[in-house]
Structure formats: C-alpha cells, structure tokens
C-alpha positions in Angstrom: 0.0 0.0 0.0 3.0 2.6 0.8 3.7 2.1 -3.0 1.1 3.0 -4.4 0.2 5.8 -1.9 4.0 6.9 -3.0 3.5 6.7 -6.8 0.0 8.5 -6.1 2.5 11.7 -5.1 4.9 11.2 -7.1 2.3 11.5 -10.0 0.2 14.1 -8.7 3.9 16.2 -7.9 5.3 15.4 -11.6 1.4 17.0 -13.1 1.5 20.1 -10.6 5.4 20.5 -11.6 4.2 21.0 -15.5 1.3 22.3 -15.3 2.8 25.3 -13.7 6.1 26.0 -16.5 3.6 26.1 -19.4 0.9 28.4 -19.0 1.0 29.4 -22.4 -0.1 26.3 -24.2 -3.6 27.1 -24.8 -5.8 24.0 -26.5 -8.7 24.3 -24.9 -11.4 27.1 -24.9 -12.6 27.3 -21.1 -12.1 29.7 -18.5 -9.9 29.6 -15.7 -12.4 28.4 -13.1 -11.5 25.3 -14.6 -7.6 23.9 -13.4 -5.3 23.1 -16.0 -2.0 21.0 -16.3 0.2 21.1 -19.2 2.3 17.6 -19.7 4.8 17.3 -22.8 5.7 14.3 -24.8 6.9 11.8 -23.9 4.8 12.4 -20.7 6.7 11.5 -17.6 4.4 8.9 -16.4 3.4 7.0 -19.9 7.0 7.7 -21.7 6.1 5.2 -24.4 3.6 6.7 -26.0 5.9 7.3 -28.8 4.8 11.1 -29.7 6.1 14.9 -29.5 3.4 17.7 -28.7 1.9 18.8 -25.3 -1.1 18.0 -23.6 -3.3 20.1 -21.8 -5.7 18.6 -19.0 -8.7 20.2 -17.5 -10.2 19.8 -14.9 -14.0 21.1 -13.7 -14.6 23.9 -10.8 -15.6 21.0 -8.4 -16.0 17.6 -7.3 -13.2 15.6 -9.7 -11.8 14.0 -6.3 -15.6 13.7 -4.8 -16.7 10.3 -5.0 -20.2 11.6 -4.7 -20.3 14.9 -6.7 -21.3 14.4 -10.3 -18.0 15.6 -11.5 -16.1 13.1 -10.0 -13.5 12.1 -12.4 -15.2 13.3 -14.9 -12.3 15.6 -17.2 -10.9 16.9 -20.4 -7.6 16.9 -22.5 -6.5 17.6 -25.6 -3.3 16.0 -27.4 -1.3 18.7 -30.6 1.1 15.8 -31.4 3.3 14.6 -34.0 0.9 12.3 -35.8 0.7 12.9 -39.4 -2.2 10.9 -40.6 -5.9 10.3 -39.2 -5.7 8.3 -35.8 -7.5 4.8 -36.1 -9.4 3.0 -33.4 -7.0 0.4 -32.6 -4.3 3.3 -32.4 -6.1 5.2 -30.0 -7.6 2.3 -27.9 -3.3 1.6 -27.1 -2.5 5.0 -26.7 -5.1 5.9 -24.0 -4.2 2.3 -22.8 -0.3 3.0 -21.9 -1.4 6.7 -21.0 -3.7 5.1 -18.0 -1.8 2.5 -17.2 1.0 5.1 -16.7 -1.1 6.9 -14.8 -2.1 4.3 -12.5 1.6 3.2 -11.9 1.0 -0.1 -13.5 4.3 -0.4 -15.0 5.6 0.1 -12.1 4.2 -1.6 -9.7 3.7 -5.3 -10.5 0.6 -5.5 -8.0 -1.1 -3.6 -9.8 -1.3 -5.5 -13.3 -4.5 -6.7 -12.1 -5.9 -3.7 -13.1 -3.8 -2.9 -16.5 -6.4 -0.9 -18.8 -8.4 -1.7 -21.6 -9.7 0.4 -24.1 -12.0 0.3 -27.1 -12.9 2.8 -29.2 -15.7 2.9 -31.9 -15.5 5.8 -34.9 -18.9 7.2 -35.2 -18.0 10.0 -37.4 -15.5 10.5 -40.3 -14.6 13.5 -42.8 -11.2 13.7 -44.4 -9.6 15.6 -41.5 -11.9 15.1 -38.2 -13.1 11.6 -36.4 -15.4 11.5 -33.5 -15.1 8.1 -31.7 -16.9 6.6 -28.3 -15.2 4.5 -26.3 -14.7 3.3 -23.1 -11.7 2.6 -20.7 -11.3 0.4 -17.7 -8.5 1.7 -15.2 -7.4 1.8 -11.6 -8.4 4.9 -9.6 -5.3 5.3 -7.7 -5.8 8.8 -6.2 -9.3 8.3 -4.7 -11.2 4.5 -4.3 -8.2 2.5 -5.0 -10.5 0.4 -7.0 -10.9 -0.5 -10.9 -13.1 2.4 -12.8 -14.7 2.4 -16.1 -14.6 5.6 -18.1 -16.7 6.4 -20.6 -14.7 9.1 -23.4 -15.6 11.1 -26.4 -12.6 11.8 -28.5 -12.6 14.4 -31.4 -9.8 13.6 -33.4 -8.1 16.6 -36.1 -5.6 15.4 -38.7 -3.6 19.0 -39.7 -2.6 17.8 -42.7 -0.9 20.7 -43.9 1.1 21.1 -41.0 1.6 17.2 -40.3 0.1 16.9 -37.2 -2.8 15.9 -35.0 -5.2 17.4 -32.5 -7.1 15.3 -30.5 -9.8 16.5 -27.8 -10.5 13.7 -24.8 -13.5 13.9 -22.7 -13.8 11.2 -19.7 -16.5 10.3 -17.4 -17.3 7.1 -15.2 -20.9 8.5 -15.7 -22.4 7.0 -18.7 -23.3 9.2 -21.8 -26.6 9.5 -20.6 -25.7 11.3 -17.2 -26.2 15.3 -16.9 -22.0 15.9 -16.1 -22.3 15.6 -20.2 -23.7 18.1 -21.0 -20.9 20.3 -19.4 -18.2 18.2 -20.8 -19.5 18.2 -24.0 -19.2 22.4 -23.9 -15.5 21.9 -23.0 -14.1 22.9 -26.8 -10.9 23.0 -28.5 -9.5 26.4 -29.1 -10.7 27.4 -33.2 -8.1 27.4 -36.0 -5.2 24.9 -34.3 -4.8 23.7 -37.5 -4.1 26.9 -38.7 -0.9 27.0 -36.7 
C-alpha cells in the first residue's frame, strides 16, 4: 500500500510540476475556473507513448476527487502531437491504454497489473480531416477509491494535414453518456483554428 500511496505523489507532484512552466499552451477554450495542467511528450508517467506535442488537461470547478459529486472524475484533454495521418481505433484504444496505465503506476508496480487498462474505441463519425469516436476505458483509480473504474470518453480527433500533425480533444466520465455531467463536458471545446498554426 506505501507504494502505491507513494507513486500517487509522485504522480500528482510530476502533473503540478508541468502544469505550472507552461501556462502558455492554450488548446482548450474554457475559463480559468477550470484547473489546467500542461504535460509534454513523452509524458513523464506513460513515456512510451511514442509522440512529440503537449497536452493540456482540464479539470472542472468542483467535485473531480468527490466520489459523490457528479463531476467526480469526470475531465478533459487535448493532445497537438506529432501524428501525421488520421488516428485509427486500434491506435487510440493503445495510446489511451499506456497513458492510464501510466497513470495508474502499473508499469511500475507489478501488484497492480490486475488492473492494466483496456480500451475500445468505436469511430462514429468520419470526414477527411476530423473523427469523433466513443469509447470506453477500464483503469485503476489510484488517487481516490483505490479500485478499478470504467470511463466512458468522447474523442474528437483533427488530422492538420498541412502542417503534419494531430489534435485530438478527450472527454472522460465514469458517468455513462446519458448522465447530466455531459452536458458540461460536452461544452468543453478545443480552441478554433489549431490547424491553422
């Protein structure tokens, strides 16, 4: 249990350390009630995801630690990474895989590959350069019920062809799609013209 209560910190120390040297990465159009962390690739925590970019995590007002607040876990972030060409299913399903497991300090704690995640992803919409995709992930809630949690996620996936890269939006929620906390995830929106950069 001191293991995992230490890679909790270490975890939690490594986001607040990068959220607070890159303030000026701006993916995500909300305002600053909402907390924000800014990771770069490779992120420390899930270093093989093989990508260079940023990441920028948001989190709501209130209640993402809550167990019984609506918000509880429920969060957004986007990816500007190195990807040129659309993102398939089976691509994102292992990314988001490695990036929880990661997160959960599966790969490095052995006691926990009990709860190594699992992800699928289903693409529900497709132009030439956007993909929405539902999905779900199950994961290990290390920082609040030390139990296994199932995430349900939107992903709205940009392919900058132009500039060879990729912008992905991630919204996550053990609430299914269903609950109310979607409707203010689903105003959480990527900032207009990234591809434009």
């Amino acid at each position: 249990m001191k293991k995992i209560a230490l890679i909790a910190v270490l975890i939690l120390c490594s986001m607040y350390t990068f959220g607070q040297n890159h303030d000026e990465v701006n993916l995500i159009d909300l305002d600053s009630t909402w907390a924000k962390e800014i990771f770069p690739f490779p992120i420390r925590f899930a270093q093989n995801i093989d990508y260079k970019g940023v990441e920028e995590a948001r989190f709501p007002p209130e209640g993402w630690s809550d167990e019984n607040h609506q918000n509880f876990w429920s969060y957004a972030f986007a990816w500007d990474i190195n990807l040129n060409k659309k993102i398939t299913e089976t691509e994102l399903a292992s990314d988001i895989e490695k990036y929880f497991d990661g997160l959960a300090g599966v790969a490095v704690n052995k006691e926990l590959e009990k709860y190594k995640a699992s992800a699928l992803f289903i693409e529900i919409e497709n132009t030439n350069t956007q993909s929405l995709f539902k999905g779900k992930v199950k994961t290990y809630d290390g920082f609040r019920t030390k139990k296994a949690i199932t995430l349900y996620v939107l992903v709205e996936s940009h392919y900058c062809e132009k500039e060879g890269r990729s912008v992905l939006l991630f919204r996550f929620s053990p609430k299914d799609f269903t609950q109310d906390v979607w409707k203010t995830l689903e105003k959480v929106k990527l900032i207009k013209g990234l591809c434009d950069k």
